[in-house]
N, C-alpha and C positions, 0 to 999 in steps of 0.2 A: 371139260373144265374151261378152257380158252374160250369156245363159243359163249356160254357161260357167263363166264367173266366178259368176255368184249361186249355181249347185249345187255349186263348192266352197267357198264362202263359209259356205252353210248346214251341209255338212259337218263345216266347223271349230268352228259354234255348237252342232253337236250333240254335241260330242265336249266341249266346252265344260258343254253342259249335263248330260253324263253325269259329269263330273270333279267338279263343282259338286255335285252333289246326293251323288255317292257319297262324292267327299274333305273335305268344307267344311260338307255336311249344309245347302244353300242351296237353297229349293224353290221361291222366293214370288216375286223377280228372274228366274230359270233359266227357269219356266215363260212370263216374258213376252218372254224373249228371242229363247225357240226358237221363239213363234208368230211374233215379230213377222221374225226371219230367216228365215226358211224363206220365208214368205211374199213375200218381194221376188224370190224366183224361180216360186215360185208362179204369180204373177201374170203375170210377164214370161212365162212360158210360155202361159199364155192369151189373155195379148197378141197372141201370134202367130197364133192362129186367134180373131182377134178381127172381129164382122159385118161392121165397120165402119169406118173408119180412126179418127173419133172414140173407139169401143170400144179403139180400140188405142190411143189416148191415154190416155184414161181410166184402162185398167188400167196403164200405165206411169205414172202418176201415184200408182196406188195404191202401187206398187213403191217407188215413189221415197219415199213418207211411210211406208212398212215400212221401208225403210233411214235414215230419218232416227230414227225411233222406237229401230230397235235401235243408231244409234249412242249413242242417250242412256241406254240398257241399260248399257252397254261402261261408258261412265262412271260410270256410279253403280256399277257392279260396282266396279271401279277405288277410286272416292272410299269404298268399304264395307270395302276390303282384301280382295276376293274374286280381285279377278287381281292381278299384276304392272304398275309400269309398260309397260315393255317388253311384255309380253301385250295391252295397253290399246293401246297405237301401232301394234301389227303388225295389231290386227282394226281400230281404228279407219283405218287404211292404206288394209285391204282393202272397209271400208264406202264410203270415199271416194272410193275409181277406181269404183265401182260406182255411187255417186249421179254421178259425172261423166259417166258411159256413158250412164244414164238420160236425166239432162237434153239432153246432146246429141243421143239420139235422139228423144226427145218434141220437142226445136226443131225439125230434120229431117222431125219429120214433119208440126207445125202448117206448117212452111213449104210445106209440097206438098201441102195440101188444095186 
């Protein structure tokens, strides 16, 4: 579910980022966005063939401070007038079930070391 969700979450940030740049002529946000999205699935996938269970905390920790970073992306696009309310709630939505998945799985698995 997390992988999942994070590769079409990034999906929407890059379609985001293409909109941004093309319609709005915004380069300097767009470019931190798309690292910092993409990257919380990024990660999560390397999680999974991760050496170590540690290792796999680790990167899911990284995931998780990617998704916190691009929700503050979201925002400030938002507070700049570069999205919509409404466009700001629907990724900020989908940032949220995603940092929720995370943490629960990172508890889950400090609890079974």
């Amino acid at each position: 579910m997390l992988l999942e969700k994070s590769l079409l979450f990034a999906a929407r940030i890059v379609k985001l980022y293409k909109y941004l740049t093309a319609e709005k002529d915004e380069v300097v946000i767009s470019k931190q966005i798309i690292r910092s999205a993409t990257s919380i699935g990024a990660n999560a996938n390397e999680a999974v063939f991760g050496i170590s269970k540690a290792d796999f905390i680790a990167k899911l920790h990284i995931s998780l401070k990617e998704a916190a970073e691009t929700e503050y992306w979201i925002k400030l696009l938002y507070l700049s007038d570069y999205i919509t309310e409404k466009e700001k709630e629907s990724l900020i939505c989908d940032c949220l079930e995603i940092k929720k998945i995370l943490i629960s799985t990172i508890n889950t698995a400090k609890e079974n070391i």
